[in-house]
N, C-alpha and C positions, 0 to 999 in steps of 0.2 A: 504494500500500500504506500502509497503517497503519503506525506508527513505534513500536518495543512499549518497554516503561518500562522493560524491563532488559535485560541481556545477559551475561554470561561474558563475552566480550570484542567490544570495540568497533575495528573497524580504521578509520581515516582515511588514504582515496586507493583510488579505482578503476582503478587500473590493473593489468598483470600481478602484477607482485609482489603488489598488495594483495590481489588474488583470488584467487593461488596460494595465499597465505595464510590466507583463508577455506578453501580445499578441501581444505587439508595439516591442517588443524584441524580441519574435519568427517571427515573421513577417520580420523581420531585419535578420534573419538566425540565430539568439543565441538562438536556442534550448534548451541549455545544462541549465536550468534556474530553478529556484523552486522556490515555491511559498509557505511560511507557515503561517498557520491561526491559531491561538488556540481555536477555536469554527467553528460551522460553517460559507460559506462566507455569506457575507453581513451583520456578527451578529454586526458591531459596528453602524456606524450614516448610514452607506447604508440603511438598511433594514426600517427604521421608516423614507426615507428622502421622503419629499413631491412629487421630481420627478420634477420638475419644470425644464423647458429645454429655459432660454432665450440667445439669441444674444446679446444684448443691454450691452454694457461697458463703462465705461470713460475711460480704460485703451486700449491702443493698444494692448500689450501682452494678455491680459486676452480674449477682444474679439475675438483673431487670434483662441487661444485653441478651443473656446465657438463655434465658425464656422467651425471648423474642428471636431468636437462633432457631433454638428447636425448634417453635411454631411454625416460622420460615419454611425451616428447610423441610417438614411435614408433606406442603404442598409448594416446595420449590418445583420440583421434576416437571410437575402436569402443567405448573404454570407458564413456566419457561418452554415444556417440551424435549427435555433432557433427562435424558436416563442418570439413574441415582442411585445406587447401594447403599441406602441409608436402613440399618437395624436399629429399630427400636426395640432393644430389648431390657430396659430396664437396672437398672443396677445396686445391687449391696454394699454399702461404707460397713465396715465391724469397729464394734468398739472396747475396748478391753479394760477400761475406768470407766465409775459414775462419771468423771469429768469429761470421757469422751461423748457420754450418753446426754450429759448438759447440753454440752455446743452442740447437738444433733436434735434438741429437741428444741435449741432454739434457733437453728437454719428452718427447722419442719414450721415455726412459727411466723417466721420470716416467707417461706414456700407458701402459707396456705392464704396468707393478705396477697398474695401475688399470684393467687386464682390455681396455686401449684399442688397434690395432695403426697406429701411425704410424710412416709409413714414410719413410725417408731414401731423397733420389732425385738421380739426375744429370742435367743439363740434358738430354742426350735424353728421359730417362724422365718429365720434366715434360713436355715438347713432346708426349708421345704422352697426357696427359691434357687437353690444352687446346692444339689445334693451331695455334689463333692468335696465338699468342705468341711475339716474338723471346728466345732464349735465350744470344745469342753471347758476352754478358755476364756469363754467371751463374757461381756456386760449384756451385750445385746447390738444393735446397730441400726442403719437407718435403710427403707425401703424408698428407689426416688423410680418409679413406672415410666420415665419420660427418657432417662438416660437412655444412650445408645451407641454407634460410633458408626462411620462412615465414612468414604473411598475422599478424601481430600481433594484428588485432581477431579473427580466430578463434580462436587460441590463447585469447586472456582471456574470449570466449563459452563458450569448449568448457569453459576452468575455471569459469567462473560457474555453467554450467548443471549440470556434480559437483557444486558446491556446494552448489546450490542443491537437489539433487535429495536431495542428503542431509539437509535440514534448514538448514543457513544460510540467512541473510537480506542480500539486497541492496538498499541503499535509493537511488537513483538520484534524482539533483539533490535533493539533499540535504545542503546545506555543512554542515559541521560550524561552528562559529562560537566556540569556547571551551570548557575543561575547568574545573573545581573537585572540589573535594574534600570529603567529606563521611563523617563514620564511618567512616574507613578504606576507602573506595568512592570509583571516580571518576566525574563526573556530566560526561558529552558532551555539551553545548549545541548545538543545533541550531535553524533558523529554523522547525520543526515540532514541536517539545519536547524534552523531554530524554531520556537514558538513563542510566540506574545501571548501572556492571558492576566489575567487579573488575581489567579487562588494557584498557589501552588500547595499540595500536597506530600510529606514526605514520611511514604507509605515501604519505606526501602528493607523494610525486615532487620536483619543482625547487621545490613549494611547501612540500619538507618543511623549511626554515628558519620559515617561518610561524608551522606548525606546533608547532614547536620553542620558539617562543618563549610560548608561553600553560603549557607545563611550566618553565619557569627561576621563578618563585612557589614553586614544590614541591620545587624544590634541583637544577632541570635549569640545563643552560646555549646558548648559541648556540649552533642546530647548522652544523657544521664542514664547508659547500660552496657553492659557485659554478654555476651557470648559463652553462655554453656553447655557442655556435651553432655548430651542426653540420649541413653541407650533404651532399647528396649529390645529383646528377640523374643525369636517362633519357634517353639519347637517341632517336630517331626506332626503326621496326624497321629491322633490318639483314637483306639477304636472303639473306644466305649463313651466317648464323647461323640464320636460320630453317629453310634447306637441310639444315642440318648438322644440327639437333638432327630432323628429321623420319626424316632420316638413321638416326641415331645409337640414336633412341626416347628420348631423355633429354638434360636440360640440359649445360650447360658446369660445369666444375667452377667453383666462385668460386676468383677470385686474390686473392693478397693479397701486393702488392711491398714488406713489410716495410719496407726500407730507405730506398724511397723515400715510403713513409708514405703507402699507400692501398689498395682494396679494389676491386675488379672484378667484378660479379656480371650473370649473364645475368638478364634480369626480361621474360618472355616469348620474345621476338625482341629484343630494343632489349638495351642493356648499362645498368647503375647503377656511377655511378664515385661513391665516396663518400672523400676525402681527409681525415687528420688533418693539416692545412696548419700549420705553423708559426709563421705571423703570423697566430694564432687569435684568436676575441673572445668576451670573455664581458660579459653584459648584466647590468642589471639590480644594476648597485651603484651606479648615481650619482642624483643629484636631476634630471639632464635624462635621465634611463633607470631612472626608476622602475618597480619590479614592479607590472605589471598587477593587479587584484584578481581578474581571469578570462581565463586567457588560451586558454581551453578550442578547441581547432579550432582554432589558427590557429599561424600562421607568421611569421617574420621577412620582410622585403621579402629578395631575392636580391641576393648579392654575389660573383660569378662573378669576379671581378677577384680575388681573394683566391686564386682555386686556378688560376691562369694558369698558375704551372710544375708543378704534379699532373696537371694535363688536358695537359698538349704530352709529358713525361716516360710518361704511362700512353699516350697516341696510339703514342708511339713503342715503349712495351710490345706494344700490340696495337693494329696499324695499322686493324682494323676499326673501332673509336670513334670516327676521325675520321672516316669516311665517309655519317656521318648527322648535320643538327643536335642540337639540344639538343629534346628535347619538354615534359621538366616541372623544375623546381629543386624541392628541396626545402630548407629552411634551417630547420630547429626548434631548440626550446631540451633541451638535457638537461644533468641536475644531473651535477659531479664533485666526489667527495671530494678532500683536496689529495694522497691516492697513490692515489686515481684505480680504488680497490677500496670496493666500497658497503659502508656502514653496515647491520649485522645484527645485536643482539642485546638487550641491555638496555639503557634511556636510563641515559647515566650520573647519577647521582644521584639517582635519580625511584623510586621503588617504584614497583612491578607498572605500568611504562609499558616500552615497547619501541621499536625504530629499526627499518624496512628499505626503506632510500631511498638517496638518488646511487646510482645505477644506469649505467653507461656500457652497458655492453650487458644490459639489463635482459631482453630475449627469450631470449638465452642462459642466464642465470643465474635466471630468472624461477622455473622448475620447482623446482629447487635450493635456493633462496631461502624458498620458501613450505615445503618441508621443512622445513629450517635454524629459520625462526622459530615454525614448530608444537612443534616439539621445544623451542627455548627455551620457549615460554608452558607449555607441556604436561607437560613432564618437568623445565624447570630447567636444563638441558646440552644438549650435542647430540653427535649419535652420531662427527663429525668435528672435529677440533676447530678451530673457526674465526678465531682471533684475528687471522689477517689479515682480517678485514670486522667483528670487535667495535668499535660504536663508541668503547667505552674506551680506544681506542689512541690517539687525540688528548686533548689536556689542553689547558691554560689557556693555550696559546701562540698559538691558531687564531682572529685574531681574523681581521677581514674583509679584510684587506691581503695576509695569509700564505696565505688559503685563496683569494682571488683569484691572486696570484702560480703558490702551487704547482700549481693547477687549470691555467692556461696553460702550463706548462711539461709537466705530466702529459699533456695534450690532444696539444701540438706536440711529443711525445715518446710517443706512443700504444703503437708498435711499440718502442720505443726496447730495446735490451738489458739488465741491471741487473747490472754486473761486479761482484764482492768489494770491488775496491778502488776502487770509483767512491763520489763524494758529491755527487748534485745541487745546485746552486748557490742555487737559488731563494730566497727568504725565511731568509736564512740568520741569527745571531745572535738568536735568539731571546731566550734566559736563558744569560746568560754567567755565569763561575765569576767570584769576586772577583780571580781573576790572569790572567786571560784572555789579555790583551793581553804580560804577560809570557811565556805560554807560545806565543803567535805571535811575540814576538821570535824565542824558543831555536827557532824552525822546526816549531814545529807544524802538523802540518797535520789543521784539522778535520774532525767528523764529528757530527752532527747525534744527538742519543739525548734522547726527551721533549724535543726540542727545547733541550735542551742541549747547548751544544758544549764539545767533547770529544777531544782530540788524537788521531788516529789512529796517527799516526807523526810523525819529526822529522826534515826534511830537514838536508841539509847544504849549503854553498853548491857550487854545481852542478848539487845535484841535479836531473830536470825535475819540477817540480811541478803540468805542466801537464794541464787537464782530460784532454784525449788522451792523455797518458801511462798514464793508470788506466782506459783501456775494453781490456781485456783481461782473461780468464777465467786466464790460467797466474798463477803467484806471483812469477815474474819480474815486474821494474819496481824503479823506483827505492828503492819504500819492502826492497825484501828484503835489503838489506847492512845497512841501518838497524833494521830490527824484529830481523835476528840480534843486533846492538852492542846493542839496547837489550835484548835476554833473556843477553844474556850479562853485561852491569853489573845486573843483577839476580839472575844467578848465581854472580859472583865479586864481587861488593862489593855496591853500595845503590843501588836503583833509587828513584823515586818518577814516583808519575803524580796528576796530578790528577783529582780523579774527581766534579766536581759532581752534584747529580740524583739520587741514592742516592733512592729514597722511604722516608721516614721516617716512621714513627707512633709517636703515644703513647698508653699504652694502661693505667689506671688504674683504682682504685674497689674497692670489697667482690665480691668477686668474680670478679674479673680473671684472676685463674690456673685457677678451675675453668673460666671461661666459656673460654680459650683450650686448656684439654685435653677440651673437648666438641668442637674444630673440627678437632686435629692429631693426629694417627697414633701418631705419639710422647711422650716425657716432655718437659719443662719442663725450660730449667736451673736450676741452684741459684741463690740470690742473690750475683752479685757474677762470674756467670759468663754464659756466653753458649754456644746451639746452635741446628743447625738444624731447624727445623722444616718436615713438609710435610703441606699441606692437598691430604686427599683429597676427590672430588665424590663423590655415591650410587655409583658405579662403580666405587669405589677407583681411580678415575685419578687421575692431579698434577693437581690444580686450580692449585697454586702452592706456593713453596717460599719463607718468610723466614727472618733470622737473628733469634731475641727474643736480646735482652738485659735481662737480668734484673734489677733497681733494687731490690725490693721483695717484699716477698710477696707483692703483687696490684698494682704497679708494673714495667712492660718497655717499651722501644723494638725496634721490628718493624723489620727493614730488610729491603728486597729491589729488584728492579731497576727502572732510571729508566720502561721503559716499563710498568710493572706496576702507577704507581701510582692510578690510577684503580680499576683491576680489583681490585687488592689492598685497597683502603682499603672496597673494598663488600663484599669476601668477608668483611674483620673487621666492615664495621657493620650486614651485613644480620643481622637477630633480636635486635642490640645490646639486653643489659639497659638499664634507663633508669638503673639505677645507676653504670652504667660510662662512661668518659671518653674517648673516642676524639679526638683530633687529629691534621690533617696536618701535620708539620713540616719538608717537603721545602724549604720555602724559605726556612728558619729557619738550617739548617745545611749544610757543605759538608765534604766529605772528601778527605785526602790518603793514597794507598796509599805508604806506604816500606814496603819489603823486599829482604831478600839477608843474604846473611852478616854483614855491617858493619853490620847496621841498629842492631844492640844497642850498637856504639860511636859509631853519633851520635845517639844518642840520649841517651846518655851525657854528652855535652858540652853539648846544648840542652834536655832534659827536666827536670823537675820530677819522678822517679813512680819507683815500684816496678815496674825494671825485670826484678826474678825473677822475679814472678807467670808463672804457667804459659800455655800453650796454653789459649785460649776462655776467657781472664779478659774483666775491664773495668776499667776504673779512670778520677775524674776528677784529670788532672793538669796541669801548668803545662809549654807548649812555648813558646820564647821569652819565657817570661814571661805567654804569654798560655794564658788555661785552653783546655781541650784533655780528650775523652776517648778516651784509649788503649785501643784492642781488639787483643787480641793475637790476629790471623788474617790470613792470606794466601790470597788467590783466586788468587794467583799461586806456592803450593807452597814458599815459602823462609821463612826466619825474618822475620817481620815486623811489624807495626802498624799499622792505622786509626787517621787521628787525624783527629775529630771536631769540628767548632771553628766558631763564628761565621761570616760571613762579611765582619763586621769585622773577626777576628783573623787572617785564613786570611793574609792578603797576611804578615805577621808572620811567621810560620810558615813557610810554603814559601820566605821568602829565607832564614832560619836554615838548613833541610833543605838546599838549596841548595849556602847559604856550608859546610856542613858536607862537602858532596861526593857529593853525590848526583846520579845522573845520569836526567833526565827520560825515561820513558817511554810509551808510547802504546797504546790498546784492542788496536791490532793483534799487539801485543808478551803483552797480556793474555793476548787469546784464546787463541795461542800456549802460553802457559804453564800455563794452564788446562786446556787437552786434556791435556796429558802429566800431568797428575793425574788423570786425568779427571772432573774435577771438570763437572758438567753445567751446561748454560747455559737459562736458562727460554724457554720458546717452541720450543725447539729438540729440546734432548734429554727437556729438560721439556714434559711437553704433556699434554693431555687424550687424547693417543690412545694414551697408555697406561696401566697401572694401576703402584701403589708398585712392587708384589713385579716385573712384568716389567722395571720401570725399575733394578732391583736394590735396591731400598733399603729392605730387608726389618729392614736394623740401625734405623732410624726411626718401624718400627712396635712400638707395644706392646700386643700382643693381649689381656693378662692386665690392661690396666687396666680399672676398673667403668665409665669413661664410655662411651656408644654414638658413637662419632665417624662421619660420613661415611664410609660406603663399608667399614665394619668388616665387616659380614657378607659382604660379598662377598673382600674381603680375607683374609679366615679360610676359604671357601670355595677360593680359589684358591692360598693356602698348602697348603692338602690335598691337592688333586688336581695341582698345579704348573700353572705358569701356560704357555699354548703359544708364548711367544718368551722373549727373554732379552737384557737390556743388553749389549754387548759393546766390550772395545776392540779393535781392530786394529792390525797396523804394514803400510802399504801397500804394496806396488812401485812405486809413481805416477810416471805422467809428469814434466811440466811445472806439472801441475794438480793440485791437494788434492779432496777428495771433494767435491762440493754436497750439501747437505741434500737428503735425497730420491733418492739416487744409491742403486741397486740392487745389493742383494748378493745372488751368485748360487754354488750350489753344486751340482756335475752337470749343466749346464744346465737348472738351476730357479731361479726367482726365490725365496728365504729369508729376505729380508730388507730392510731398507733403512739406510742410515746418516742419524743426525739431526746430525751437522756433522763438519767435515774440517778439517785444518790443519798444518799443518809444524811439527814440535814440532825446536827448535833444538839443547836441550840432548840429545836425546837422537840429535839428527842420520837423523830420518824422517820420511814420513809420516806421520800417525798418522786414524784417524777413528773416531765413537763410533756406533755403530749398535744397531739390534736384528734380533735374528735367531731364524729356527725354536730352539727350547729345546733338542733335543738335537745342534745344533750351536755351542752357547755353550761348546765346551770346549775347554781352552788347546792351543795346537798346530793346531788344525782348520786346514786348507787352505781358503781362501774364495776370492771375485774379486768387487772391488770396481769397477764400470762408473762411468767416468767420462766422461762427454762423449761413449760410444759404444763407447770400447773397454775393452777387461775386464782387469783387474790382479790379480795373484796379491796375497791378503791371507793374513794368519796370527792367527789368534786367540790373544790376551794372557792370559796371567794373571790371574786378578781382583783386582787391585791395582793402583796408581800407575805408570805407565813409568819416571819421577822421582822418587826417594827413594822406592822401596814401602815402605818401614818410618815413613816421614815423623820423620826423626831429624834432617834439614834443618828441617823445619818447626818442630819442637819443642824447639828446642837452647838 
């Protein structure tokens, strides 16, 4: 084919994702679209990937993709007219701890608000789906009917040829070779000529770091993944499997032994054992393992020595795998991000360029994914809200050591659980506070946020601070005597937490206040004050929520949270006047939270400042001597101050605070504190899946102002009619265990709702969780039940107010 001069958008990588891409785009009416491969499709980790098709997620996001995959691809074949090998044959997780049977019971909770029926089973009820299996071992495990796996180069034919039938273009061995930029256009290099379009895509698979680096000229940066080998083989056919499924009329469900970190699937007659082994390797970072320029078709030599205890361990799962050799190894390369969730949405810093690559199960999420990045190119948002796969979630800490380390640990930790109070080890210290090392003295113990670390809690000598201490889903553990002492010297005297990583902007020039009340819902503070602001998308959902501080007439500092600052810093510069002055100052400055009752008399002893000034002032003033700017607000609901400072003066500072009598406290102590205001937390209670008015924050909108902000008409629209859920707090009956995100509120045996975070609020001595719910069940008194982990808790719907201080007469005293 001929290679046309222009295009609407350009994708770079033939594989699934990048074709889904194409068809999720044609399908959408952007024809005008190309597609280039420098080999043929499926030649990167497509063509060698096992084909494994699960539902089952801990993430919300991830599972939304994964279900919208499978349904896809149900009636891809008839739609498109493409022959398909797709077996739905369903599959078995095992689980060998209560705590595996927890997170299983609450993915199955998570599966059934998402129309999905996974079903919790006990080791007889596994054995009657997969008879070959020893089960004398087990807890029990999880039934998901939807799993299945499927021929990969068909799936990306069957999407090629939708695509193609609607108008896309595929250009097939066709490297791309380099981008530039021209009139606001970007021009695709190619060894056949160029292309002009407006969206490029970089869809490049393990070669998307390549890729990546021809945008870092245009304000991109290195992208943030690793290249790991991953085996799986087939043994010979086995004939009593063959018996059984002629039997049966239908495969073996696939296994998957979790625990022991590997996957089981029938592949004809013969089994496919594919293991996440723990002494995993990733290629392709050294000078004697340099990246190929083509590594199109092919494979790693095999390294069976590597999975010696996966293959004896699964033989003894299911004694039939020993009974045949080995027929074929497979050993291919596939990209990981360092949390081991792909990259999907806008390249950070790049105009109209986009991400959707490290793909660990790229067949699964393949459907999903091509969705997901239609809707970004197409509408600007996406109808779920994705931020666990935006690539904005990594920042300037990923260099090649951190994103090799966290890749190995993510791989040899595939299955692995993700408890509240766990913090992965890997590549730790990133960007330390300037007291770091004092706040590991007083027993802190870390927690990784933008890659700053960040005390969670503060041990006492005893306590166990050992990794195994914190794999567990209840709030019991060491840290729960400790996070109550630290919310309670926050409640009867002065807490202080160190809190590095705040994202900070400054934000300047002629025009600076009108241009920030064209983007925000609400008003502006006055000068010399400070509020919060929230940015709606077209939808009137929370795109994001910062605090301005106000300096100026058209002078303010934006603060908002550590992992937001990427995301944040584009929401304020995309459309940026050329008059206006945007800088990042996250690493300019660091902050100390004091607050509690006593905060106003040590302040008094080591401040410099005008300590009357009210609620949501600001002021620059002298802490130990060293300047310092004073914010009068607390995330944590009590009388208090941000102090703003250097990170030459900070060490100054926090020993004054200190010497003064202050007693350290940690995120987990935050959170805590937070919820019983309910004060909402971004990503969480904040999110794109919902709008201002259902998130309650109707006091933030201002309808009657002349600007047209984001998402106003629809926001004025659903003020009218009311909107169909409503923010809610709850006080729990709870276990052992506080709500998880995503935990199902149910009222008459119906699902109504879901809660977006959970926590043991101290001062008020409950559980407490923040949810939303059907709208004309948001009224105070209502009877709910809160599912946690499986089983179902009498909730009570609150007040619309604060749990703590509802009049906030503590906060403002």
């Amino acid at each position: 084919m001929s290679l046309p001069d222009t295009a609407r958008v350009v994708i770079i990588g033939g594989g699934v994702v990048g074709v889904s891409t194409l068809y999720h785009l044609a399908l959408a009416g952007w024809t005008d679209c190309v597609l280039l491969e420098k080999n043929e499709l499926t030649a990167g980790s497509t063509w060698h990937a096992a084909g494994n098709c699960p539902s089952f997620s801990g993430s919300w996001a991830v599972m939304n993709m994964q279900r919208y995959s499978l349904a896809l691809y149900r009636g891809l074949a008839e739609k498109v007219d493409y022959p398909m090998n797709y077996n739905v044959t369903g599959s078995v997780r095992l689980a060998h701890s209560a705590e595996r049977m927890r997170e299983f019971e609450r993915v199955a909770g998570m599966g059934r608000h998402q129309g999905m029926d996974l079903k919790i089973c006990t080791p007889s009820e596994l054995q009657e789906y997969h008879p070959f299996m020893e089960t004398h071992d087990l807890a029990g495990g999880l039934w998901d009917p939807m799993d299945g796996d499927m021929d990969p180069s068909q799936l990306t034919q069957a999407l090629a040829k939708g695509a193609r039938a609607l108008g896309a273009e595929i250009a097939r061995f066709t490297p791309a070779t380099g981008v530039s930029r021209d009139n606001g256009e970007w021009v695709v290099h190619t060894e056949k000529g160029d292309i002009r379009c407006d969206v490029v895509v970089n869809a490049a698979g393990y070669y998307a770091p390549r890729v990546g680096d021809w945008f870092v000229p245009f304000g991109g940066r290195p992208v943030p993944a690793t290249v790991m080998s991953h085996q799986y083989f087939l043994t010979e056919a086995i004939p009593e499997i063959e018996a059984w499924t002629k039997a049966q009329g239908h495969k073996l469900p696939i296994l998957r032994d979790v625990d022991s970190s590997y996957y089981l699937r029938q592949d004809v007659s013969a089994l496919n054992l594919g293991p996440y082994e723990r002494n995993c390797k990733a290629h392709w970072l050294t000078d004697d393992d340099p990246m190929p320029d083509d590594f199109s078709f092919q494979l790693y030599p095999d390294d069976l020595d590597r999975l010696e205890w996966y293959i004896e361990d699964a033989m003894a799962r299911v004694p039939l795998l020993g009974s045949q050799g080995v027929a074929r190894n497979i050993n291919g390369p596939i990209p990981y991000a360092p949390d081991g969730h792909p990259m999907i949405g806008p390249m950070p810093g790049v105009p109209n360029a986009f991400e959707a690559h490290s793909f660990t199960f790229g067949i699964a999420q393949g459907g999903g994914a091509g969705k997901v990045m239609a809707e970004w190119i197409t509408e600007g948002q996406t109808e779920w809200d994705m931020w666990a796969c935006d690539p904005r979630r990594f920042t300037d800490y990923t260099d090649p050591a951190f994103c090799r380390d966290k890749a190995m640990e993510v791989y040899g930790h595939e299955y692995a659980m993700h408890f509240p109070h766990h913090a992965w080890p890997a590549a730790r210290d990133r960007k330390l506070s300037p007291v770091h090392d004092r706040i590991v003295t007083l027993g802190g113990q870390m927690g990784s946020y933008n890659g700053w670390e960040r005390a969670n809690w503060f041990a006492k000598d005893g306590d166990d601070t050992s990794e195994s201490a914190t794999q567990t889903w209840t709030r019991k553990g060491p840290w729960q005597q400790r996070i109550k002492e630290e919310c309670e010297a926050v409640r009867d005297g002065v807490g202080v937490l160190d809190l590095p990583g705040f994202s900070r902007f400054e934000l300047s020039g002629p025009g600076a206040a009108e241009y920030l009340r064209g983007k925000i819902a609400g008003a502006l503070p006055k000068i010399g004050r400070m509020g919060l602001a929230y940015f709606p998308n077209d939808r009137g959902r929370v795109l994001t929520e910062m605090s301005v501080l106000r300096h100026g007439e058209d002078q303010f500092t934006l603060i908002t949270a550590a992992s937001a600052q990427w995301h944040d810093f584009d929401v304020l510069n995309r459309d940026l006047p050329d008059a206006l002055m945007l800088e990042d100052c996250t690493r300019d400055v660091t902050t100390l939270i004091v607050c509690g009752p006593a905060s106003r008399d040590l302040f008094d002893q080591i401040a410099e400042a005008d300590l009357t000034l009210g609620w949501l002032t600001h002021q620059q003033a002298k802490v130990a001597g060293r300047s310092a700017m004073l914010v009068r607000a607390s995330f944590a609901g009590e009388l208090g101050w941000e102090v703003h400072a250097s990170f030459e003066d900070m060490p100054a500072i926090f020993e004054a605070v200190m010497s003064a009598g202050a007693t350290p406290f940690g995120m987990f102590a935050l959170n805590a504190l937070r919820i019983e205001k309910g004060y909402r937390a971004w990503k969480g209670d904040l999110s794109t899946d919902y709008t201002l008015v259902e998130a309650g924050l109707e006091r933030f909108i201002k309808f009657d102002k002349r600007q047209d902000f984001p998402g106003k008409a629809a926001l004025e629209a659903e003020a009218q009619t009311g909107p169909s859920k409503r923010f809610v707090t709850l006080i729990v009956d709870a276990g052992d265990c506080d709500a998880p995100y995503m935990s199902n509120i149910w009222h008459e045996d119906q699902i109504v709702g879901e809660t977006t975070s959970g926590e043991w609020g101290y001062r008020v001595g409950a559980s407490i969780a923040l949810g939303m719910v059907q709208a004309d069940l948001a009224v105070p008194g209502i009877a709910l039940e809160v599912e946690i982990f499986g089983t179902r808790y009498n909730a009570t719907v609150q007040p619309h107010q604060p749990l703590w201080d509802p009049e906030n007469t503590r906060l403002k005293a």
